[in-house]
DRENVO-95083 format. One line per 10 residues: their letters; for each residue x, y, z of C-alpha. Coordinates in steps of 0.5 Angstrom, whole numbers, plus 500, padded with zeros to 3 digits. Layout:
<sites>
a) X,Y,Z  ...
</sites>
This chain:
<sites>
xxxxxxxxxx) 487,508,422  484,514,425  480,514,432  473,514,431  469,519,434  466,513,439  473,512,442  473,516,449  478,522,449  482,521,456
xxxxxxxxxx) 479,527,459  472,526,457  467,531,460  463,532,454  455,532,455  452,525,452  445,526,448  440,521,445  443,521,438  436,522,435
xxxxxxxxxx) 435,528,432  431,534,435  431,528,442  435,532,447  435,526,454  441,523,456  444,517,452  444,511,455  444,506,450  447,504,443
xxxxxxxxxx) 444,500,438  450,497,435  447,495,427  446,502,428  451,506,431  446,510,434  445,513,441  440,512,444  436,514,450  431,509,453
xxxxxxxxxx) 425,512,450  428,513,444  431,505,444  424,503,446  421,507,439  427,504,435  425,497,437  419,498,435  420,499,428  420,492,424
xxxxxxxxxx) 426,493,420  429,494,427  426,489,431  432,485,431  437,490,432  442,489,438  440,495,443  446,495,449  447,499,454  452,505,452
xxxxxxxxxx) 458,503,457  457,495,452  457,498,445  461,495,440  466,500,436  464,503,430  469,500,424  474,507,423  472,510,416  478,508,411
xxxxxxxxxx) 479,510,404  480,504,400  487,506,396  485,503,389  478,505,389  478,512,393  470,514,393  470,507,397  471,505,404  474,499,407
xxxxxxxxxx) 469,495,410  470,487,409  476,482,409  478,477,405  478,470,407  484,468,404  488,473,402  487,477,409  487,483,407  481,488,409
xxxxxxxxxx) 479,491,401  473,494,399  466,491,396  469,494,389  475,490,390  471,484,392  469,483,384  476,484,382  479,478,379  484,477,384
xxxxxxxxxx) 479,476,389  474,472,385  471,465,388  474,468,395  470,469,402  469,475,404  467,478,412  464,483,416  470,488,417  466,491,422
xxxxxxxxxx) 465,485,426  474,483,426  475,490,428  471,489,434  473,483,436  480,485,435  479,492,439  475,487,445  481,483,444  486,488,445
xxxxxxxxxx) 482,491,450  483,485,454  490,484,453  491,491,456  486,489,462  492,483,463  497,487,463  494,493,467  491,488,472  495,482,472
xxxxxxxxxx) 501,483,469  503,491,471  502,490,478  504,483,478  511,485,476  511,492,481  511,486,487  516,483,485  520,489,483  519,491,490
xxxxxxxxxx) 521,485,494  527,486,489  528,492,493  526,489,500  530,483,499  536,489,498  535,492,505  535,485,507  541,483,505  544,490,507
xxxxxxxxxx) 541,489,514  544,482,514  551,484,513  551,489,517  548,486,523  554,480,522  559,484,522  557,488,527  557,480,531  564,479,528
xxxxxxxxxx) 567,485,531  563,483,538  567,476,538  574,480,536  573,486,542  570,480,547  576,475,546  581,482,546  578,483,553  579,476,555
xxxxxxxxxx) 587,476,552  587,483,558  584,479,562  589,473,561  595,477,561  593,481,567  592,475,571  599,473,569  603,478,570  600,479,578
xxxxxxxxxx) 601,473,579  608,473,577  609,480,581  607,476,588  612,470,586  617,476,585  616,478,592  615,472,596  623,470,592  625,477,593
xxxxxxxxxx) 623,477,600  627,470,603  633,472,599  633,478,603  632,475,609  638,471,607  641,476,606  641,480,613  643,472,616  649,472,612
xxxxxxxxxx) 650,480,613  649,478,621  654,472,621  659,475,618  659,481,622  661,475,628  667,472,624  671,479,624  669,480,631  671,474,633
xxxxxxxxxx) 678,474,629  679,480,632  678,477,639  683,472,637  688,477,634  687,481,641  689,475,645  695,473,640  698,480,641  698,478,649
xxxxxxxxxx) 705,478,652  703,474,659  703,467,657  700,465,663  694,469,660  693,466,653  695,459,655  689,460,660  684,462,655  679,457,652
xxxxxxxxxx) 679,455,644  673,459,641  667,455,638  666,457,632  659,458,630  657,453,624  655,458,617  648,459,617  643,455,611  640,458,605
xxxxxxxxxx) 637,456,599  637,458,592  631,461,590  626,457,586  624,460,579  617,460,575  618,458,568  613,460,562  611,456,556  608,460,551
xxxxxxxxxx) 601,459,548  601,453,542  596,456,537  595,457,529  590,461,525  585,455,525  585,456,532  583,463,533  578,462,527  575,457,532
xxxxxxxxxx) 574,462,537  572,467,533  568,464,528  568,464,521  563,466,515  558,461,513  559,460,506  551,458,503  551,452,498  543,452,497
xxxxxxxxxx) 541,454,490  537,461,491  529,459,490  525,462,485  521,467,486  514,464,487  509,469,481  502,469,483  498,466,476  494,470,473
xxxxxxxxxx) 488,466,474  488,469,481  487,476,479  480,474,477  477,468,481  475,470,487  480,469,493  474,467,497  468,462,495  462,466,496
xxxxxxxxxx) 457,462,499  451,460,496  446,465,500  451,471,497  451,467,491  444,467,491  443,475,492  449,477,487  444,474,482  439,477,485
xxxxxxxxxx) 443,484,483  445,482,477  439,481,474  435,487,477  441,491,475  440,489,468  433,492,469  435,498,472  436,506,469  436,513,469
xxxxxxxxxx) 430,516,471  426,522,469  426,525,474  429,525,481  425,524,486  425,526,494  424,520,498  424,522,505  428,527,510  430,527,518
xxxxxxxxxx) 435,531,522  440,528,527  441,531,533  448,533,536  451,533,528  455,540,526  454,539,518  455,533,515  461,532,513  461,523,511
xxxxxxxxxx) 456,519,510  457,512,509  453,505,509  454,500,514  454,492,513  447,493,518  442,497,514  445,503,518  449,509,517  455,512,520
xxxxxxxxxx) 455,519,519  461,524,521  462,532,522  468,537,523  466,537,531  470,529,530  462,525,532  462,520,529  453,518,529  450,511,528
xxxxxxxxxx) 443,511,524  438,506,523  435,509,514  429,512,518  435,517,522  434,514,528  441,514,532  443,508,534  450,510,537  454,516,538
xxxxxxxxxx) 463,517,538  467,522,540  473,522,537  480,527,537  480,526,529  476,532,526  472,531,522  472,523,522  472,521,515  471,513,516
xxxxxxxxxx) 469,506,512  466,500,514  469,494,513  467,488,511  468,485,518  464,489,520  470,494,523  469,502,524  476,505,520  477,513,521
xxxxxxxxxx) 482,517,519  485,522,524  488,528,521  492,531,526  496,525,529  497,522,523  494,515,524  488,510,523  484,508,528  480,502,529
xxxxxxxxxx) 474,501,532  472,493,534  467,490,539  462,498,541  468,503,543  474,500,543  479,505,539  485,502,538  491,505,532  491,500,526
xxxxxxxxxx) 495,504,522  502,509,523  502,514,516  509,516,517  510,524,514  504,523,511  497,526,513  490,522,512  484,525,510  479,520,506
xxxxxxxxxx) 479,513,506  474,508,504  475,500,505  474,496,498  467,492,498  472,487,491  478,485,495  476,488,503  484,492,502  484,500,505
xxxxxxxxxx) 484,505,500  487,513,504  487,519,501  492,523,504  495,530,502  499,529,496  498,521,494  493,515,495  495,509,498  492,502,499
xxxxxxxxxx) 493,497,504  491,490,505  487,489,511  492,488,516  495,494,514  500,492,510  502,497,505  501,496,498  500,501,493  502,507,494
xxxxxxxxxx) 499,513,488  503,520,487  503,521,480  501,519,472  505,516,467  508,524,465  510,525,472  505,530,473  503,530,480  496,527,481
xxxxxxxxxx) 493,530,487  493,535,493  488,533,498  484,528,496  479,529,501  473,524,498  475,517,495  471,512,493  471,505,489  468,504,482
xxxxxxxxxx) 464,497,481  470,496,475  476,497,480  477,504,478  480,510,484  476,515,484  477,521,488  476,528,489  480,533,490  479,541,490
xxxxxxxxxx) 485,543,487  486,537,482  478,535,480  476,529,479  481,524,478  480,516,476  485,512,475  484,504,475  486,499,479  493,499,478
xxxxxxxxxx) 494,507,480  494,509,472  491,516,470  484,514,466  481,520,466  480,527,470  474,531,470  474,539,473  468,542,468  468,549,469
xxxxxxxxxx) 474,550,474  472,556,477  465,554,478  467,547,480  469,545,487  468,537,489  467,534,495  463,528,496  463,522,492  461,515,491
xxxxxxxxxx) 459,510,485  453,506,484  450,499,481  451,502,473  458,504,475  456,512,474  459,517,479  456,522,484  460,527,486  458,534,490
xxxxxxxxxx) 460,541,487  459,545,493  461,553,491  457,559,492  453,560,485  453,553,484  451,547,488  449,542,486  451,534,485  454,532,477
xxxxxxxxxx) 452,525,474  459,521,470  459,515,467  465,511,469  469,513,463  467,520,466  462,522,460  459,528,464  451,525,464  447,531,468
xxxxxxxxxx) 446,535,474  443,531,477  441,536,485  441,543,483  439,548,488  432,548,485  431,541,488  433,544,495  441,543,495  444,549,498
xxxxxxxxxx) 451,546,501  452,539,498  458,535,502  457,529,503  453,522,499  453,515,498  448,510,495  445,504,499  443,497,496  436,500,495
xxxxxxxxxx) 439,505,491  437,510,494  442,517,494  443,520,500  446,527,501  448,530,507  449,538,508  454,543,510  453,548,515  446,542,517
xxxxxxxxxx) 444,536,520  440,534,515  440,528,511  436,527,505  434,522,501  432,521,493  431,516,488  434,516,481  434,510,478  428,506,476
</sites>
């Protein structure tokens, strides 16, 4: 089957009209019997009509899809616009007569086909937001148990050759001693034996001196003489003692006995655990039960949300000054009914929504782009030293997060899931709110690079990333880092700085350039639905936006530090 002409091209950027005729509004609505577009004076006239008094009318972003336009192959001149029950097959109301289909139950073709493509659009929702992601984290603790295995493996062989080197020391120690030992008993046996010696040298020399002697008196002729001589006593022959020598008894050892004061490698028998995968029912329950009062106020914004539209016109609500700002560059809402707004000078200012300043900080980061969490914590970004810093309990700063190589720019925290989303110059990554990484987005399914320097990011009511980027436009991708859509309108006129989303889902971004400075209005399908600030309404340098819980826009300037507020939606 052909596309139908409903079907939103990937790169939408075309200008949605009321589809009446000579009516030139915005759409916002779609009658689905109809298949008409409608905008909300248009939809109200439709109602009116009494052929019309049943139709169902829903907002555009709610529409069912048109049934395709396709030829039946018997019958050329008809389309194909019903399903035969029995046979399963879609035919045409010609075929429906044919015999072969006589008797048989035939339904609205129409009707299958949107309850298909509304099918199928939730199986890709699954795979996008459940399926996709939920094999990525598996695929990555794959990755993280490798570097873990290789950290193990190392770290035990590097214990391994620790126990060798220590027992080669202790075997030198061992012998050294040994052989010392052995020295000074060499000594000590050398010493007495020579000592021995010298005794035995000496009693020796006094026995040929005493033959001597005695062969002298023998040699005598007097006989008086030698008969007068005294018999010699001769001295006893000296002791000595044999030397007593050590003994050595070689060590007894085998393998095992080495093995024992080596260690030996821990061979596990525990089967490997399977990877716990998170169920799919945890994607879309709430992690956190709401209480009751937040219970309580989300249907109160549901059902005003039903209520709301765009308005006619836009209105301007009020305006105030804020002293010691130098432009102002990031505004964004606090969980207190405040704002903070940063500037290029690195001052980060606390309001109150009349402009009164409640609270002043000097930072080093520059321009400060910042969030407020959930928690209620300050997070800024600081370009230079390539961190993230935090701000608890007044002007406590500390460094949350280290980005690396990478360098922050804008940053907003997740009002869905309380996870950190940072623009940094070449990607955009999420964080969890303890700093944990957790996504990192660089490129779209060509591999074609998908940003430059987000400098301005927020978060859609449906999940989706948007960003804005000077180079690149606006890019939107879907919760799971999927490219949905870039929008850059004419982009030698369109340079975009601030950005945030609203209750419907439509996105606000800043075109700040020399000859058009304005604030363009998408939907979240990025459907460009009009100028909503033009420099006719007093917008000269428009930087930075975001929109409160009351719905009202507010818009901060360059090059002033003034903050104007409007209302757009009734």
């Amino acid at each position: 089957m052909a596309l139908s002409k409903m079907d939103i091209p990937h790169t939408a950027q075309h200008f949605l009209e009321c589809g009446i005729e000579e009516c030139e509004r915005n759409c916002e609505f779609y009658c689905n019997p109809c298949h008409q577009r409608l905008c909300k004076q248009c939809s109200e006239e439709h109602l009116k009509s009494p052929e019309n008094r049943n139709h169902e009318v829903v907002l555009y972003q709610q529409r069912k899809r048109q049934l395709p336009v396709e030829k039946c192959k018997i019958h050329p001149t008809k389309d194909v616009d019903m399903l035969c029950e029995e046979c399963q097959v879609p035919v045409c109301s010609k075929c429906a007569t044919q015999k072969e289909h006589r008797g048989h139950t035939f339904t609205d073709l129409e009707t299958i086909y949107a309850e298909k493509y509304a099918d199928f659009q939730a199986e890709i929702s699954k795979i996008e937001d459940y399926f996709l992601p939920t094999s990525q984290d598996l695929q990555k603790e794959i990755k993280k148990d490798s570097s873990e295995i290789k950290h193990i493996m190392d770290n035990i062989r590097t214990s391994m050759k620790s126990e060798g080197e220590s027992l080669k020391r202790l075997v030198d120690t061992v012998i050294s001693e040994n052989m010392k030992q052995l020295d000074q008993i060499e000594h000590s046996l050398l010493e007495d034996l020579n000592t021995q010696d010298k005794t035995m040298e000496d009693y020796i020399t006094y026995l040929n001196n005493l033959v001597k002697e005695l062969h002298r008196c023998l040699s005598s002729t007097e006989t008086q003489k030698l008969m007068s001589e005294k018999k010699p006593k001769i001295q006893s022959i000296p002791e000595t003692t044999k030397p007593v020598t050590p003994g050595f008894t070689a060590g007894q050892y085998n393998k095992s006995d080495v093995t024992k004061l080596l260690g030996k490698i821990q061979i596990p028998n525990a089967k490997a655990e399977k990877r716990e995968i998170r169920s799919i029912e945890s994607v879309y329950n709430t992690a956190m039960k709401p209480t009751h009062k937040e219970m309580k106020e989300d249907r109160k914004k549901s059902d005003k949300k039903q209520t709301l539209s765009l308005s006619a016109s836009v209105t301007k609500v009020r305006e105030f000054n804020l002293p010691g700002v130098d432009g102002v560059f990031h505004v964004s809402l606090d969980q207190s009914d405040r704002l903070w707004i940063s500037d290029s000078n690195g001052n980060l200012v606390q309001t109150d929504l009349q402009g009164n300043v409640t609270q002043k900080i000097k930072t080093s980061g520059g321009r400060g782009y910042h969030t407020v969490t959930r928690d209620g914590d300050l997070i800024f970004t600081d370009y230079n030293k390539k961190v993230i810093n935090r701000i608890t309990n007044g002007n406590n700063i500390t460094e949350f997060i280290e980005t690396g190589d990478w360098r922050p720019l804008s940053i907003h925290s997740s009002h869905i899931n309380g996870d950190l989303l940072v623009g940094m110059v070449g990607k955009v990554t999420r964080y969890n709110k303890t700093g944990k990484e957790l996504q990192n987005i660089q490129r779209d399914n060509k591999g074609q690079q998908l940003y430059r320097a987000p400098h301005y990011l927020t978060e859609n009511i449906n999940g989706d990333i948007c960003t804005s980027d000077y180079d690149k436009g606006v890019v939107v991708v879907n919760k799971s880092g999927q490219h949905r859509f870039s929008y850059t309108r004419q982009k030698s006129l369109f340079y975009p700085y601030g950005i945030c989303t609203d209750v419907l889902g439509h996105i606000l971004v800043c075109n700040e350039y020399l000859f058009s400075n304005t604030v363009h209005l998408l939907d979240q399908d990025g459907q460009f639905l009009s100028l909503l600030l033009t420099e006719q309404q007093g917008v000269k340098y428009p930087r930075s936006m975001c929109v409160d819980d009351e719905n009202n826009l507010y818009v901060g300037q360059y090059g002033s530090n003034t903050l104007t507020v409007y209302k757009y939606l009734q």
